[in-house]
C-alpha positions in Angstrom: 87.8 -19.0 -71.0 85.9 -20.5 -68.1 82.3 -20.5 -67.5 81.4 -18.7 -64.0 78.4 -20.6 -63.6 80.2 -23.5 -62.6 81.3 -21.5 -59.4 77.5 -22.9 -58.6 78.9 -26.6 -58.2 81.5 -25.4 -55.5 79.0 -22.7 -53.8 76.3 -25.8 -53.3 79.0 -28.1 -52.2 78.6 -30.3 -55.0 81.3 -32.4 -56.2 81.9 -33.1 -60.0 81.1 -36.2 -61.3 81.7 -38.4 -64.4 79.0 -39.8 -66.4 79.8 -42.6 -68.9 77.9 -43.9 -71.8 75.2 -46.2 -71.5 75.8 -49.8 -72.9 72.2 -51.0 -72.9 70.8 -51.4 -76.1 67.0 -51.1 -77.3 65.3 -52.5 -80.6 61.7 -51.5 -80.5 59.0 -51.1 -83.4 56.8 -47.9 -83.2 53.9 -50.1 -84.1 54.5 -51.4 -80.8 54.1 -48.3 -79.1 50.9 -46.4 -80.4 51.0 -43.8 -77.7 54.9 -42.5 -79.0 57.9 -42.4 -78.4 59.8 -39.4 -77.0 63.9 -39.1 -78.1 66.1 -36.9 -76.9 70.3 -36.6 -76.1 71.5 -37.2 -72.9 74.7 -34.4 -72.3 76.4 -34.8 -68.9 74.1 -32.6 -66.4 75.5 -29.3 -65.0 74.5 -30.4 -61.2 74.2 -34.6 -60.5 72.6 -35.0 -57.1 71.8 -39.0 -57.6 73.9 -41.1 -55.5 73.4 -43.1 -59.2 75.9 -42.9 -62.0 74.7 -41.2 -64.6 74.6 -42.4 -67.8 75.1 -40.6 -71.5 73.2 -41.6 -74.6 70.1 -41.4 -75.7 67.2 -41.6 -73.4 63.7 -43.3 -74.5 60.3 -43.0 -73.7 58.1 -45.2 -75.3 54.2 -45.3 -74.4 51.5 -48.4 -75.0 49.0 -45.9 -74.5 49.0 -41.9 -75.1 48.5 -40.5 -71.3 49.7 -43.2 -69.6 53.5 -43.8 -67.8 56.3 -44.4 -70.2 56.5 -48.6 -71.0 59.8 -47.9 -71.6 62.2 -44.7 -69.7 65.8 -45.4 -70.0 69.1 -43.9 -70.9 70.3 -46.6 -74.1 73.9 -46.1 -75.3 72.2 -48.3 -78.7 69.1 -47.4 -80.4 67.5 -49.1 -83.3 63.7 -48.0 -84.0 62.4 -49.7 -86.9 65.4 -51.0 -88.1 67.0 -47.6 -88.3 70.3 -46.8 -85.9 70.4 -43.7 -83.8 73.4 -42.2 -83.4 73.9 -41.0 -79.9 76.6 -38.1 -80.7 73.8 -37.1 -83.5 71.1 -37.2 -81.0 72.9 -34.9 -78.5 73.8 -32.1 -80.6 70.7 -32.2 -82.4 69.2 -31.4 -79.0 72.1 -28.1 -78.7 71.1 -26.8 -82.3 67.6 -27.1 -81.6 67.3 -24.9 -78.4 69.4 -22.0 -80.6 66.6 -20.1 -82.0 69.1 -18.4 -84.3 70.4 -22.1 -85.9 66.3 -22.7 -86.9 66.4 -23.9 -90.3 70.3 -23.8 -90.6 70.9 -27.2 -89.6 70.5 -30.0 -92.4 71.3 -33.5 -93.5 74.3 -32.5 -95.7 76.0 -35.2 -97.9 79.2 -34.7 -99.6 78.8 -34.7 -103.6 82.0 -36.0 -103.8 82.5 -38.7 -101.8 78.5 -39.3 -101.0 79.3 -39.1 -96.7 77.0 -37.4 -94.8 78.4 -34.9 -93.2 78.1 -34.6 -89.1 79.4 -31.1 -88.0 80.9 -31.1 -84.7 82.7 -28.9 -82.0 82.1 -24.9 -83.1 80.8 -26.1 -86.3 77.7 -27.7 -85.1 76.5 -23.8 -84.0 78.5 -21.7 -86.6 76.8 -21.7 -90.1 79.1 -21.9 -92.8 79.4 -21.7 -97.0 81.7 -23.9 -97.6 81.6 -27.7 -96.4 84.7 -29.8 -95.9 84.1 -33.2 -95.7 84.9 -35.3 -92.6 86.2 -38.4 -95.2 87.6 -37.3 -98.3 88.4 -33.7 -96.9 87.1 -31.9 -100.2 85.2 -28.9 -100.2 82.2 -28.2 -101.0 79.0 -25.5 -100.6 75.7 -27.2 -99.2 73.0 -26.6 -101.8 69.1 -25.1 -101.2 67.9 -22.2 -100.5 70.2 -21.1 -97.9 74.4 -20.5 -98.0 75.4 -20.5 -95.2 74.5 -24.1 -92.9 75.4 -26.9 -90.9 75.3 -30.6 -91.5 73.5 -32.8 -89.2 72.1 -35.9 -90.6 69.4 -37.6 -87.9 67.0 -34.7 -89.7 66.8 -37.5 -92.7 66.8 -40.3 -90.2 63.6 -38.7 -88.6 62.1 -38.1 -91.2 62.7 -42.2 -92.2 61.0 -42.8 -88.7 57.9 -40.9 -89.3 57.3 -42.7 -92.4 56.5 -45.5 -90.1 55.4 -43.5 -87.4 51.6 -44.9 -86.3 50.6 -41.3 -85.4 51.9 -37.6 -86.7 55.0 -36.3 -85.0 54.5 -33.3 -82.4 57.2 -31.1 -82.8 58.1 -29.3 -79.6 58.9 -25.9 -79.5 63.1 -25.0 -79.6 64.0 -28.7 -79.1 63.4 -27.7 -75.1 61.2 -31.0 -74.9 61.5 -34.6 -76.7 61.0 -35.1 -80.5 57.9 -37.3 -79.8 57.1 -39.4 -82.9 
């Protein structure tokens, strides 16, 4: 099934593009950057107009100082904060579940029992909830435990949460994942 809205591209005379994944890398410390730093996934954009290519990954913005310009504003296809990797795929659909008011508090860092992988849900399954779990390494089956039945996996919740142990200030958590997880 097509989407209509794309009849938009062709209405405003605007060609499709290609993006391609950044290869810059960035290693920062957040002690380095007391003011934050904003993360969020970079999906291909519904209508390019830069004559620039446009780049997928996971954009930065990292402040010396809280109010002031970004120190550092760029689309990296590599992100280590602290040590810890980013995952750019984990990045970007973290960013889709978030701004689905009905996924809140469905999405969780799942790891198989079996196996111990952590489980990544991808394609419909990043946005359906489900019971039961297969894993994406030993293929075994299994139900997510807590509170809730039915879920999806998505571990860069437990790789936040590992950032904001050395965050210098307390996260701000913006509403629906419509702006950057600033820590």
């Amino acid at each position: 099934m097509g989407n209509p809205i794309f009849g938009v591209r062709t209405a405003c005379g605007i060609k499709a593009h290609k993006s391609r994944p950044s290869r810059k890398a960035l290693r920062i410390r957040q002690a380095d950057y007391p003011g934050g730093i904003q993360i969020w996934g970079s999906n291909p954009a519904f209508l390019w107009t830069s004559h620039r290519q446009e780049h997928e990954g996971i954009h930065i913005h990292a402040f010396r100082k809280p109010g002031d310009p970004p120190d550092v504003d760029e689309t990296y296809g590599k992100v280590i904060i602290d040590g810890i990797k980013l995952d750019p795929l984990m990045v970007r659909v973290f960013m889709a579940q978030t701004a689905l008011p009905s996924l809140k508090d469905r999405f969780l860092p799942i790891t198989c029992p079996h196996c111990g992988t952590e489980q990544l849900s991808l394609g419909e399954s990043a946005f359906t909830p489900v019971v039961t779990h297969k894993c994406t390494k030993c293929s075994r089956t299994f139900a997510s435990s807590g509170r809730l039945r039915k879920t999806i996996g998505n571990p860069l919740l437990k790789i936040l949460a590992r950032l904001v142990e050395n965050a210098p200030r307390a996260p701000q958590h913006h509403e629906l994942g419509l702006l950057p997880e600033t820590l």
